[in-house]
C-alpha positions as CSV (number, residue, x, y, z in Angstrom):
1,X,111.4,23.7,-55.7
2,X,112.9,21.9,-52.1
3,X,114.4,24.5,-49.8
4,X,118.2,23.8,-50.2
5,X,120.8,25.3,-48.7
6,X,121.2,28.7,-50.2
7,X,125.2,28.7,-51.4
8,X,124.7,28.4,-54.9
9,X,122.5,31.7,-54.7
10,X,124.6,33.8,-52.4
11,X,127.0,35.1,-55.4
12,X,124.1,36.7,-57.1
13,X,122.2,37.8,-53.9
14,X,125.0,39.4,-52.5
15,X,125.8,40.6,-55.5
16,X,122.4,42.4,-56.2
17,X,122.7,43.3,-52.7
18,X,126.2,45.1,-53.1
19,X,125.2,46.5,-56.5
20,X,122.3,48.2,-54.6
21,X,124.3,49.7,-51.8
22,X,127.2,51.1,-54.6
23,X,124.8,52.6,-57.1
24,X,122.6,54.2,-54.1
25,X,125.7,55.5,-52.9
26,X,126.6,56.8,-56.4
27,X,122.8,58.8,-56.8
28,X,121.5,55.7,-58.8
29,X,119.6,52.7,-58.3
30,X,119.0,49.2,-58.8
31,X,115.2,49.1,-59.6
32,X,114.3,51.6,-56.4
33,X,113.5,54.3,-58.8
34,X,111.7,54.6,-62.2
35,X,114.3,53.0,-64.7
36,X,113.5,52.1,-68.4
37,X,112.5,49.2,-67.2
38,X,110.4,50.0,-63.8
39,X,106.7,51.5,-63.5
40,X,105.8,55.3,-63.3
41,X,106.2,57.0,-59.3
42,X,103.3,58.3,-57.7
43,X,102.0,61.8,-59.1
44,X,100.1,64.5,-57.8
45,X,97.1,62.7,-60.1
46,X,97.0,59.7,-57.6
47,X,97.1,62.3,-54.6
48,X,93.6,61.7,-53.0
49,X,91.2,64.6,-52.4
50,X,88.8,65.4,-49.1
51,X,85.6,63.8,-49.2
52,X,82.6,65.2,-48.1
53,X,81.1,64.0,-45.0
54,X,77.7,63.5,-46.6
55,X,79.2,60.1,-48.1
56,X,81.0,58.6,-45.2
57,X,79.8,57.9,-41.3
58,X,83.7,59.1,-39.9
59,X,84.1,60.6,-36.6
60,X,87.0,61.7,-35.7
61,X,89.3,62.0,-38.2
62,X,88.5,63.2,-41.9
63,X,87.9,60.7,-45.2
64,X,89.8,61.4,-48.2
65,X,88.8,59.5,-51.7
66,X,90.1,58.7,-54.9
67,X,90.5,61.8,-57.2
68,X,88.5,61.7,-60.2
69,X,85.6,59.4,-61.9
70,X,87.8,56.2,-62.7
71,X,86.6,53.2,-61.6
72,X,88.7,50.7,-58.6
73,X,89.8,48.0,-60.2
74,X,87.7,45.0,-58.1
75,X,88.9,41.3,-58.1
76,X,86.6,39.3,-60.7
77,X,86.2,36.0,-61.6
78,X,89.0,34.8,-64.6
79,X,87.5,35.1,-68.3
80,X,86.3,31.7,-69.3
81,X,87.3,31.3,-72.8
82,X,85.6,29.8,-75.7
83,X,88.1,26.8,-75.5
84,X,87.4,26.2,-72.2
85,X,83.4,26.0,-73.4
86,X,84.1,23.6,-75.9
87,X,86.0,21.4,-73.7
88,X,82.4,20.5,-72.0
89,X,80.9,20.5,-68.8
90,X,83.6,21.1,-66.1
91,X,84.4,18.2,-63.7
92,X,82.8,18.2,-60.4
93,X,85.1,19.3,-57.1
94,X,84.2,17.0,-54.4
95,X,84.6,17.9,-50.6
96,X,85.4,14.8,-48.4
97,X,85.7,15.3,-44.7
98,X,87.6,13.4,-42.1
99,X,85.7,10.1,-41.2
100,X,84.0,9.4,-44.5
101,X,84.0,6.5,-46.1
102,X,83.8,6.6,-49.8
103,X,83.9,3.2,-50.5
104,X,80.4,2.3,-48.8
105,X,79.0,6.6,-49.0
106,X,79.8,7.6,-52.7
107,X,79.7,11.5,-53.4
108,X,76.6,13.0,-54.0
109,X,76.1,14.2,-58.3
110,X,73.1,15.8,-60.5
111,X,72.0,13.8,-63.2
112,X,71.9,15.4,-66.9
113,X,73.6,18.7,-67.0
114,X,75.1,20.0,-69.9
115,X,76.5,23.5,-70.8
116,X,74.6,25.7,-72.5
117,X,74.2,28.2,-75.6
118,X,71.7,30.9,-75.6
119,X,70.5,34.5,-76.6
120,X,70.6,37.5,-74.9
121,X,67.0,37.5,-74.3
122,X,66.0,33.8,-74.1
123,X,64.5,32.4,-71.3
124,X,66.4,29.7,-69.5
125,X,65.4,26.8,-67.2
126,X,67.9,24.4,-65.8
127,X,66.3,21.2,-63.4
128,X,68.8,20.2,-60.8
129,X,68.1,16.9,-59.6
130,X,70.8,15.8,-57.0
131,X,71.1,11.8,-56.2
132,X,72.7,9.7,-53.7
133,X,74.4,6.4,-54.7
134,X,72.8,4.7,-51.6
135,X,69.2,5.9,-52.5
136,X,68.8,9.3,-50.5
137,X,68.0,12.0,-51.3
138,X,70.6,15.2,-51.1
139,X,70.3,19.0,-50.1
140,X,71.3,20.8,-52.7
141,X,72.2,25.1,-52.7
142,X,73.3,27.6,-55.6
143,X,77.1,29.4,-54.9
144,X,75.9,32.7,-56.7
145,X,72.7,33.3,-58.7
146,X,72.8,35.5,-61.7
147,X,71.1,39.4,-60.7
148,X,67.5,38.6,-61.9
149,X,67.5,34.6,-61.6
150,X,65.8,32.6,-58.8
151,X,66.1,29.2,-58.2
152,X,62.9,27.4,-57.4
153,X,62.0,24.4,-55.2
154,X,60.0,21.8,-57.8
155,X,58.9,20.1,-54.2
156,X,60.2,17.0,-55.4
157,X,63.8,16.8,-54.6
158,X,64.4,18.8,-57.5
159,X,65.0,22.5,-57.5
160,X,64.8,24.8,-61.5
161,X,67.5,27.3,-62.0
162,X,65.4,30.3,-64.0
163,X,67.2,32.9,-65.7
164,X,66.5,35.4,-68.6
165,X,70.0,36.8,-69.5
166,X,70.6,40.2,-71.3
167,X,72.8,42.3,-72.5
168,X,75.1,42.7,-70.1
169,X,75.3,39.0,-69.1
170,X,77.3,38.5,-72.8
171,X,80.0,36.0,-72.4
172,X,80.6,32.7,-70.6
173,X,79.1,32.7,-67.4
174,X,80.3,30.0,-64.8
175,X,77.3,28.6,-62.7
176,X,77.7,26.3,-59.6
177,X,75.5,24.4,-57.3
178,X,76.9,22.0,-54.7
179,X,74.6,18.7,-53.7
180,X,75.4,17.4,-49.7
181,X,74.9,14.3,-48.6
182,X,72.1,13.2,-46.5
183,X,74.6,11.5,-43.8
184,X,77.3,14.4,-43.3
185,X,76.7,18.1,-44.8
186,X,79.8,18.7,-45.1
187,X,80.5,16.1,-47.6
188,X,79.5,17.9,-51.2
189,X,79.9,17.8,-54.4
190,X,80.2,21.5,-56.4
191,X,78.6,21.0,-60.0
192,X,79.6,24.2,-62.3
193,X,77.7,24.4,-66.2
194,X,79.0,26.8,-68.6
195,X,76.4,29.1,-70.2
196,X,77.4,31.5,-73.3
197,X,75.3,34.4,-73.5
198,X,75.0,35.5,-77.3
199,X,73.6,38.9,-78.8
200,X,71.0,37.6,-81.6
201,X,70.9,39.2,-84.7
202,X,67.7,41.1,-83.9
203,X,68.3,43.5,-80.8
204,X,64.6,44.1,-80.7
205,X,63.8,41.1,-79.6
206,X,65.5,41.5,-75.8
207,X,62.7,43.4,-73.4
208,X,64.0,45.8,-72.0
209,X,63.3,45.2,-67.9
210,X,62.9,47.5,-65.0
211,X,66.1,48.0,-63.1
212,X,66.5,46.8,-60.0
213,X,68.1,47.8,-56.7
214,X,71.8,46.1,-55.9
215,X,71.3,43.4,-52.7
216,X,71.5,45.2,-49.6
217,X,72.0,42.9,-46.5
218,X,70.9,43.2,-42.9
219,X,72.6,45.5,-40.9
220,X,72.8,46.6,-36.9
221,X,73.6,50.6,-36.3
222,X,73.3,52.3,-32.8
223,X,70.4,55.1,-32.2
224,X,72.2,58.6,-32.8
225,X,74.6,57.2,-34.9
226,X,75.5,58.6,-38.4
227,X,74.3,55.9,-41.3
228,X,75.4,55.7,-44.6
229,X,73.7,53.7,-47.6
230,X,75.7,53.4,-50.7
231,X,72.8,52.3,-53.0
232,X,73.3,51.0,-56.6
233,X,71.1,51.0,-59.4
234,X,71.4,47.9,-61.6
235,X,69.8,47.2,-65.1
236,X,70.8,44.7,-67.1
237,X,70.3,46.1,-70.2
238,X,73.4,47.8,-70.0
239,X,71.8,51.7,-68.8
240,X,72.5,53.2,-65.7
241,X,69.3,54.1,-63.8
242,X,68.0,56.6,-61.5
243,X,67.3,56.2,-57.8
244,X,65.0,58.0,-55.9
245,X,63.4,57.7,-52.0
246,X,60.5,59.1,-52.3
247,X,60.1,59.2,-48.6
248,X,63.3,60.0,-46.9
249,X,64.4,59.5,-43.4
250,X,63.9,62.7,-40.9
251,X,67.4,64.9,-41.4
252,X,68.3,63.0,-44.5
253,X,71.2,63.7,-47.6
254,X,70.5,61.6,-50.9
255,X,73.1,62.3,-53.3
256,X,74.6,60.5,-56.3
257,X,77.8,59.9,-55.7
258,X,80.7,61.9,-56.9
259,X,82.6,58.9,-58.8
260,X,80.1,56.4,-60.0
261,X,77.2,57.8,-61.6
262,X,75.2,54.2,-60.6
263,X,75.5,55.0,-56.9
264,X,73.6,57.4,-54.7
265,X,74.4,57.8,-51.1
266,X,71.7,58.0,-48.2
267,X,73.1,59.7,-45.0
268,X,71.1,59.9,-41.9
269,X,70.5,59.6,-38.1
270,X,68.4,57.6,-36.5
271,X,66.9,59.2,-33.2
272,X,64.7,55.8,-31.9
273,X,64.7,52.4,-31.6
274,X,63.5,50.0,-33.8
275,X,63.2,48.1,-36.9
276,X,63.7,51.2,-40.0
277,X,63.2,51.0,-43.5
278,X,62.1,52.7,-46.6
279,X,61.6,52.5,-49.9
280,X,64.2,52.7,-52.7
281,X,62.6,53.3,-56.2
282,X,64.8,52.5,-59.7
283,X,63.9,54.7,-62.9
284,X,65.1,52.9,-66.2
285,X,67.0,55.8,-68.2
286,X,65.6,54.6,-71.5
287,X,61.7,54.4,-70.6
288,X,61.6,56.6,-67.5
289,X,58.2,55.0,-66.9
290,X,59.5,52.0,-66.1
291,X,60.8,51.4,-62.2
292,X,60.9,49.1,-59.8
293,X,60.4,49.8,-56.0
294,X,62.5,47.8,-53.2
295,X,62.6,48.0,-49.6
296,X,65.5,48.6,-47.4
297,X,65.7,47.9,-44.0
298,X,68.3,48.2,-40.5
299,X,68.3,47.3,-37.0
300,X,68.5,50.3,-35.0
301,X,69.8,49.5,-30.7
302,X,69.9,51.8,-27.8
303,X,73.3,52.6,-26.6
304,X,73.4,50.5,-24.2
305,X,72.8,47.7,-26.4
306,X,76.9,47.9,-27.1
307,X,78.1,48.0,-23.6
308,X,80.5,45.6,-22.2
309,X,81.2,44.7,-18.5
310,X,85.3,44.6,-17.8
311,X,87.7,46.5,-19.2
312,X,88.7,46.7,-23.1
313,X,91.0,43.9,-24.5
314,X,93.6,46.4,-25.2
315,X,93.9,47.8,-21.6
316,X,93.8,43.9,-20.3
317,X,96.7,43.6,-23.4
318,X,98.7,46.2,-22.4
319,X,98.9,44.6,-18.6
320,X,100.6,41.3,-20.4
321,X,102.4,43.6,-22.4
322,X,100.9,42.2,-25.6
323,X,98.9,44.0,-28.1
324,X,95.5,43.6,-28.8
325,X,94.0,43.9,-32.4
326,X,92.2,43.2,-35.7
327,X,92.4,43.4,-39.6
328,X,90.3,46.7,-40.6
329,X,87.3,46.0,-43.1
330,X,88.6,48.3,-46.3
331,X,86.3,51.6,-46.1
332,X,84.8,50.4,-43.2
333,X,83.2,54.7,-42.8
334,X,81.2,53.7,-46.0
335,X,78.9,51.0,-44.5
336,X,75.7,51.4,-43.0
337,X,77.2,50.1,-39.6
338,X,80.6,52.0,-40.2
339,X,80.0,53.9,-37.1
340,X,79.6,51.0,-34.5
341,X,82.3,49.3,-36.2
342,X,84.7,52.5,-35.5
343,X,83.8,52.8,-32.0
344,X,83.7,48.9,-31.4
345,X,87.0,48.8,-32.7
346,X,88.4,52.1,-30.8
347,X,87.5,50.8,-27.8
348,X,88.6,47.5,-27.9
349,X,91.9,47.6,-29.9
350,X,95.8,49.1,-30.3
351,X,96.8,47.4,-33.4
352,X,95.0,47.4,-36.7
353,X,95.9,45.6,-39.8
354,X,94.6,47.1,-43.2
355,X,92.7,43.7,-44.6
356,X,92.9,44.3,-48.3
357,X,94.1,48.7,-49.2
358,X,97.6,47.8,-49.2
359,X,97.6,44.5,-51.4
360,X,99.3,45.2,-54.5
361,X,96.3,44.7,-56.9
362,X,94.3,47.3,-55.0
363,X,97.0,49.6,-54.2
364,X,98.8,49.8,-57.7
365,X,96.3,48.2,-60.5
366,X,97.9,49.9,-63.3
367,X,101.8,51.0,-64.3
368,X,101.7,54.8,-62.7
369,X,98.4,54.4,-61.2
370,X,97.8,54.1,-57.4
371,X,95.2,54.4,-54.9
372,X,96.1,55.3,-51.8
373,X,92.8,57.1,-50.1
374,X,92.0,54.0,-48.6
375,X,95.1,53.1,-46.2
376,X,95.3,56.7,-45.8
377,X,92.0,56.8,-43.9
378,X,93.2,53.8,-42.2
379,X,96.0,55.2,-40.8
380,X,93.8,58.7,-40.2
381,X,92.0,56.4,-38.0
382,X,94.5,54.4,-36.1
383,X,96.0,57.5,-35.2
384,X,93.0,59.2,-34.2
385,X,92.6,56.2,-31.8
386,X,95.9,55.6,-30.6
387,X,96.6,52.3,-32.5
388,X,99.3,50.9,-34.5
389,X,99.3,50.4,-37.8
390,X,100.6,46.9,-39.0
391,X,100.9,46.7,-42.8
392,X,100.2,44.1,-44.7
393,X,101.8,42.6,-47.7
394,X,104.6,44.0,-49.5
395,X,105.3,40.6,-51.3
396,X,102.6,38.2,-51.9
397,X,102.1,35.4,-54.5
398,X,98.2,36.1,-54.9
399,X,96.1,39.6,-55.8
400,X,99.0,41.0,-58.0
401,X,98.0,43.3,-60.9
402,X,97.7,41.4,-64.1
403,X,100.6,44.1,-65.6
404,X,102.5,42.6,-62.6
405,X,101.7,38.8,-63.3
406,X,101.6,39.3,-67.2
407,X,105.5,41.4,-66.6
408,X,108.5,40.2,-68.3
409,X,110.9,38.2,-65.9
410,X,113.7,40.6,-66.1
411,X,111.6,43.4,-64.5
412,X,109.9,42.2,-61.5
413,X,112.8,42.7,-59.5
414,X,112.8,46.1,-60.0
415,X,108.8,46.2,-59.7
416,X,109.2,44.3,-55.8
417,X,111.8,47.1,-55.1
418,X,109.9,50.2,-56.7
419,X,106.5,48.8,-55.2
420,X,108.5,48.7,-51.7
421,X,110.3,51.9,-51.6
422,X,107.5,53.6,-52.4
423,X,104.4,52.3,-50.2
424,X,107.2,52.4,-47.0
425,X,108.0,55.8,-48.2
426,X,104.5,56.8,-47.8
427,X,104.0,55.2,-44.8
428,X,107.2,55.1,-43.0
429,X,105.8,57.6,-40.1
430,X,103.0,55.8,-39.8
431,X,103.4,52.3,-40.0
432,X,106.2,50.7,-37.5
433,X,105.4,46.8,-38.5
434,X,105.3,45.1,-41.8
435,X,104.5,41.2,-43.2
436,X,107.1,41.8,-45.6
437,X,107.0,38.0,-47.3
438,X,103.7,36.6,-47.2
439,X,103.2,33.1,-47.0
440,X,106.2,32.1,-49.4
441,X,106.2,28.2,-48.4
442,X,104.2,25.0,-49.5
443,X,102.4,22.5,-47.5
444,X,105.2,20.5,-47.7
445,X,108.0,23.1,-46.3
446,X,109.5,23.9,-49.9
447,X,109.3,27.4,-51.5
448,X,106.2,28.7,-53.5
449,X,106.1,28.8,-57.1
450,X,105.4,32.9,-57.9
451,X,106.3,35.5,-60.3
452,X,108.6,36.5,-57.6
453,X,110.3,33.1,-57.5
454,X,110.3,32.6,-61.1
455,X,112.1,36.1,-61.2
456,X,114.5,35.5,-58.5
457,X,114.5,32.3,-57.4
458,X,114.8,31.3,-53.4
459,X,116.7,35.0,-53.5
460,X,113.6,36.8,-53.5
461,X,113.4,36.8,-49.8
462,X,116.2,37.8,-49.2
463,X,116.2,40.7,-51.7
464,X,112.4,41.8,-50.4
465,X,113.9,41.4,-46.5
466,X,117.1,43.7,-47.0
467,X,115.2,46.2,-49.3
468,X,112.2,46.7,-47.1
469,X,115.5,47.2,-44.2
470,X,117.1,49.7,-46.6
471,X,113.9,51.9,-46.0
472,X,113.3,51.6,-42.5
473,X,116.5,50.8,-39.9
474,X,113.7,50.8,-37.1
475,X,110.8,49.0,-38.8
476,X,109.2,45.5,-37.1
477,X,110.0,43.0,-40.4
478,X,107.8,39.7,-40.5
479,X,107.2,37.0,-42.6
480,X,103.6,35.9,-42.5
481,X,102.4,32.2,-42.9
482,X,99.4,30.2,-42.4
483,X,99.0,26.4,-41.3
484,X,102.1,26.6,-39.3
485,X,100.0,26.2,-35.9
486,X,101.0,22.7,-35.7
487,X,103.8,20.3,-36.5
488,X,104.2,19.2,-39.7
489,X,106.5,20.1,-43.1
490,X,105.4,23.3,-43.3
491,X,106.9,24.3,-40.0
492,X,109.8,22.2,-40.5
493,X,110.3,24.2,-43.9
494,X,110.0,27.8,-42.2
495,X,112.5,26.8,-39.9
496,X,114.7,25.6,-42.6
497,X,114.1,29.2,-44.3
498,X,114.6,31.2,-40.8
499,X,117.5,29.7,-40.3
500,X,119.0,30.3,-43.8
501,X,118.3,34.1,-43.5
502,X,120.1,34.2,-40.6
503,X,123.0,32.5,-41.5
504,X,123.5,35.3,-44.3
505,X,122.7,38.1,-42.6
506,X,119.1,39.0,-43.6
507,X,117.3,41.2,-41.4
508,X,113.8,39.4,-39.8
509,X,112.2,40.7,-36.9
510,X,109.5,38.2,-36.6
511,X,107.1,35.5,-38.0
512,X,103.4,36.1,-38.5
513,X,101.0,32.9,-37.4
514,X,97.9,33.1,-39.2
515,X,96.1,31.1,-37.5
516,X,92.6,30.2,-39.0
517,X,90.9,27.6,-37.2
518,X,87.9,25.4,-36.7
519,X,86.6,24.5,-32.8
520,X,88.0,21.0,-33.6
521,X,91.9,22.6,-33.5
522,X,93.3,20.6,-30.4
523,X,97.1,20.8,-31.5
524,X,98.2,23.4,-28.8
525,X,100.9,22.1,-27.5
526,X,102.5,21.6,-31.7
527,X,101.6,25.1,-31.3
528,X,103.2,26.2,-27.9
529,X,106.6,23.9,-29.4
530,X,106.1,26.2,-32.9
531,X,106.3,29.4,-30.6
532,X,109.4,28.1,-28.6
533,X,111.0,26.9,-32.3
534,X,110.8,30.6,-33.5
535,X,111.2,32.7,-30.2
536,X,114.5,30.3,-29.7
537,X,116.1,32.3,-33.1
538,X,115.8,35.4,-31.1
539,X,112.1,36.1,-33.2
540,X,109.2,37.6,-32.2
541,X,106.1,36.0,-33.1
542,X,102.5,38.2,-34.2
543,X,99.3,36.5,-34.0
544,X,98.5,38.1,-37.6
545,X,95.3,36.5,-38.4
546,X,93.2,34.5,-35.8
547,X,89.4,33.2,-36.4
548,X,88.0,30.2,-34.7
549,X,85.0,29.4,-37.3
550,X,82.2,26.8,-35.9
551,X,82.6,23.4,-37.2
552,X,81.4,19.3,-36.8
553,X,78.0,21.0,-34.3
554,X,80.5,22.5,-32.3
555,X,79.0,25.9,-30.3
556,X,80.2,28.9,-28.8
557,X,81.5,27.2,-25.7
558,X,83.5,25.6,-27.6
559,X,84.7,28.4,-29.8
560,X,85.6,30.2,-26.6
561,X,87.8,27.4,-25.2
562,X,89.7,27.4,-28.0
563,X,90.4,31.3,-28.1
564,X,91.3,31.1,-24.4
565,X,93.8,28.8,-25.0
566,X,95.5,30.6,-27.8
567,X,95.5,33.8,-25.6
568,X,97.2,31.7,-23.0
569,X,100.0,30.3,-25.1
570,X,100.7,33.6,-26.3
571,X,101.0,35.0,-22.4
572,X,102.9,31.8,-21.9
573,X,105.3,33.0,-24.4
574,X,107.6,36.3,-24.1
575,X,107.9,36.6,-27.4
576,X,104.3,37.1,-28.4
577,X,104.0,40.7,-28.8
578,X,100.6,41.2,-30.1
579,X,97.0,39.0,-30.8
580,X,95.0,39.9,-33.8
581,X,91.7,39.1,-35.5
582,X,91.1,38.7,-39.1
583,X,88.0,40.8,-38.8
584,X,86.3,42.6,-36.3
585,X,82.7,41.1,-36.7
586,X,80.9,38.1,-37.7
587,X,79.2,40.3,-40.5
588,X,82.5,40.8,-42.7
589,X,84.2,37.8,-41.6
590,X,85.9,36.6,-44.7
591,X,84.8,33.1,-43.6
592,X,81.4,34.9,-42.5
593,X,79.4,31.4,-42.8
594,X,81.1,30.2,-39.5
595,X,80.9,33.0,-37.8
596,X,84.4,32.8,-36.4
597,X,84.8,36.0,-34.6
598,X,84.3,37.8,-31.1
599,X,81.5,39.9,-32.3
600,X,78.0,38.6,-33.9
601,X,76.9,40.4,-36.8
602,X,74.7,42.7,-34.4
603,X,78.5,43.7,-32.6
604,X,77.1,42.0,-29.9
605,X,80.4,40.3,-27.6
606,X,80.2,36.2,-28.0
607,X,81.2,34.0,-25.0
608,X,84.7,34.3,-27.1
609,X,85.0,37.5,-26.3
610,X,84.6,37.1,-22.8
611,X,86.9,34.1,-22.8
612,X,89.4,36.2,-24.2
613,X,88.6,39.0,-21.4
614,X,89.4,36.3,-18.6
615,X,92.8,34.8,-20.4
616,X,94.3,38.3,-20.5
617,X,93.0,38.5,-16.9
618,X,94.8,36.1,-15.6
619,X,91.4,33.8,-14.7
């Protein structure tokens, strides 16, 4: 729907507004509280508990966890449904960069795929043979392989997918591999197959295999450090095996964990330098005779490995009186590296962003069911280090619960309100600045189709903006967008929406940029305009999400430039109160593959960091 002018919405705005304000006066509520209609509050069953310190690297402040043995609720892909199957194989997506010609390059393709039907049990072997319309011969890689598959090079052109599915592989399994072509990598074509994995009538006939270690990747840790392996046993026959280390590390814990019975925690500290690793061994529960053995391995630095000349970003900030900060990795204390990432972060930064704990789906994945142990650490942290805690988002479009999505329309009003009151309630001593909208507008500057939307219409802003004001007079209140770092609609739209708000009144503080980039971004003076647009409405703008990814052969030096320049236009601007990553390291980048960041995956500080160093400097 086209941002409009708002008139024919302010009589029921104002009047949900005004309704609110009586009724609260009156003892009641409007959706704020647990009507007939609304979700259960918070009990003392979502309260977390105090972990033990064998299963977390933390220093400094203390880890609580969930209470209990249920299960987070994870994001997973959607259920492809038999209909969906029998529609056939699923068309290609094709990627087609700036500068490509299609008429004389055509897309690259695979030649005779099909869907497929099999057993649990059966072995299955899918060639991939990618070609070129103008005779050459593509690169070809798999988006995800299947725990147990491989998928092997034929050495001529053509590469076999190999895969012996089992119990719990039953269902419809999506499976994707992308071709590039020859001329420009970074024009692909992405091929899915659908393969239904079927029980057969004799049970007997599936072997029953050894299980297997979950992937661990690569990972950096300082000497002296605490380190913290959360192993998991996989077998695909459905059991949950065993794990053993039959040679631990000097000073070592090994302990299953107290929630999931498939996960046993390692916690030790490394006292040298050096490459380190040991054996993991899997025992199947069914044929304890049956194992499988896999090797684990970690990087381990001197001290001095981590130290960085000049000061901290966040003293250099706090001279330009702008903040300096990143998006905190959720349960960061239960990684391998957690403890460099802590102190990395402590050092460097005075505002922190909680990257996923506080989105709805996480936070509140069932009606009455919460799960608060994660931002609660978060906060535990920030405030053990002096740093603010932005949160991030109260209203989104994406990562809702499916009991939230699946809602009837004439309660998610009272769900936004109730979900609101209650996470600002929790956090209202700790968290002084919240994205309250997230990214509500289209590429083309009109309003976001959402459940939100579809409840409220173009009111829902409004409504989210005053409610999140009801609970905090002295809370920072932001909308958050991305691609508004250049001109455009999209811009031109948020304007059109600022400007509406405050024409009736609605309290906003300031906009978020996200700004995810590539090294070819060169629109900074759209940008440095955007800033002036939004700081001219008496706004204050929040870098919310920077990350300059490498793109087109483009290097470091050229990743640097353009994270200098941002950091200028920001200084530039008075109204830029703060400047923070989406990440603090290359290794959990959420765009990891372009290593977009200021730190490698070794925490080591890229020429961005320095360049961001000199900006705040004043060189």
């Amino acid at each position: 729907m086209p941002i409009t002018p708002f008139t024919d919405k302010l009589p029921t705005v104002f009047s949900l507004l005004f309704l609110t304000q009586i009724l609260v006066a009156c003892g009641g509520s409007s959706g704020g509280s647990d009507s007939a209609v609304g979700s259960p509050a918070p009990g003392s069953d979502d309260e977390p508990i105090a972990e033990d310190a064998a299963f977390n690297t933390a220093v400094g402040f203390n880890v609580v966890r969930e209470p209990g043995a249920r299960l987070p609720v994870t994001e997973t892909d959607p259920e492809i449904t038999e209909a969906e199957f029998a529609l056939g194989l699923p068309e290609p997506i094709v990627q087609v960069p700036d500068g490509v010609d299609t008429s004389t390059n055509t897309a690259p393709f695979f030649e005779n795929l099909q869907n497929l039907t099999v057993n649990a049990g059966d072995i299955v072997e899918v060639v991939y043979l990618p070609r070129d319309g103008e005779g050459e011969l593509p690169g070809m890689f798999p988006e995800k392989l299947p725990q147990g598959s491989t998928f092997d090079d034929n050495f001529d052109g053509s590469k076999t997918f190999r895969w012996q599915p089992l119990q719990m592989d039953v269902g419809i399994l999506k499976f994707t591999v992308t071709a590039l072509d020859p001329a420009n990598s970074l024009y692909r074509t992405s091929q899915p197959i659908l393969i239904k994995v079927e029980l057969p009538a004799d049970l007997s006939t599936i072997p029953n295999v050894a299980p297997t270690l979950d992937e661990v990747i690569p990972h950096t840790v300082k000497v002296n450090d605490p380190v913290v392996f959360e192993l998991k046993g996989i077998d695909l026959n459905g059991t949950v095996p065993t794990l053993e280390i039959p040679e631990l590390p000097a000073g070592a814990t090994f302990n299953q964990h107290p929630r999931f019975e498939e996960v046993f925690v390692l916690k030790f500290t490394p006292a040298s330098v050096g490459e380190l690793s040991f054996d993991v061994l899997a025992r199947d529960s069914v044929d304890n005779t049956l194992t499988s053995v896999e090797s684990v391995s970690l990087t381990v630095l001197a001290e001095d490995a981590f130290e960085r000349p000049g000061l901290a970003l966040k003293t250099l900030g706090a001279n330009r009186n702008v903040k300096m900060g990143f998006a905190a990795l959720q349960s960061f204390y239960h990684r391998p590296d957690g403890a460099i990432y802590a102190s990395t972060a402590a050092r460097e930064y005075d505002i922190v962003t909680p990257e996923n704990s506080m989105k709805m789906d996480y936070l509140n994945p069932e009606p009455g069911r919460y799960q608060f142990a994660a931002t609660d650490n978060l906060v535990a942290f920030a405030n053990a280090n002096d740093m603010t805690v932005h949160g991030h988002p109260l209203v989104w479009y994406r990562q809702l619960p499916e009991w939230v999505a699946s809602s009837a329309v004439s309660t998610r009003e009272t769900h936004m309100r109730e979900y609101i009151t209650r996470v600002m309630g929790r956090y209202a001593d700790s968290v002084p600045i919240w994205d309250v909208v997230n990214e509500p507008i289209n590429s083309d500057g009109t309003l976001r189709e959402s459940v939100w939307f579809e409840a409220m219409g173009a009111g829902y802003i409004d409504i989210a903006m005053q409610h999140a004001r009801d609970q905090s007079a002295e809370a920072t209140l932001l909308i958050n967008e991305f691609d508004i770092g250049f001109a455009g609609p999209k811009f031109d739209g948020l304007l059109t929406l600022i400007d509406g708000l405050q024409a009736r009144g609605v309290p906003l503080d300031g906009i978020g940029f996200q700004l995810h980039l590539f090294t070819s971004y060169d629109q900074f003076e759209e940008l440095r305009a955007n800033f002036a647009a939004v700081a001219s409405r008496n706004l204050d703008i929040y870098i919310t999400e920077l990350d300059v990814s490498l793109s087109g052969g483009a290097g470091t030096a050229e990743q640097a430039e353009v994270y200098r320049q941002i950091v200028d236009i920001c200084l530039q601007q008075e109204r830029c109160r703060a400047i923070q990553t989406w990440g603090l390291t290359d290794q959990y980048s959420f765009r990891s593959i372009f290593d977009p960041l200021l730190f490698d995956r070794a925490y080591q500080a890229k020429p961005a960091y320095s360049s961001v160093q000199e900006a705040l400097a004043g060189q």
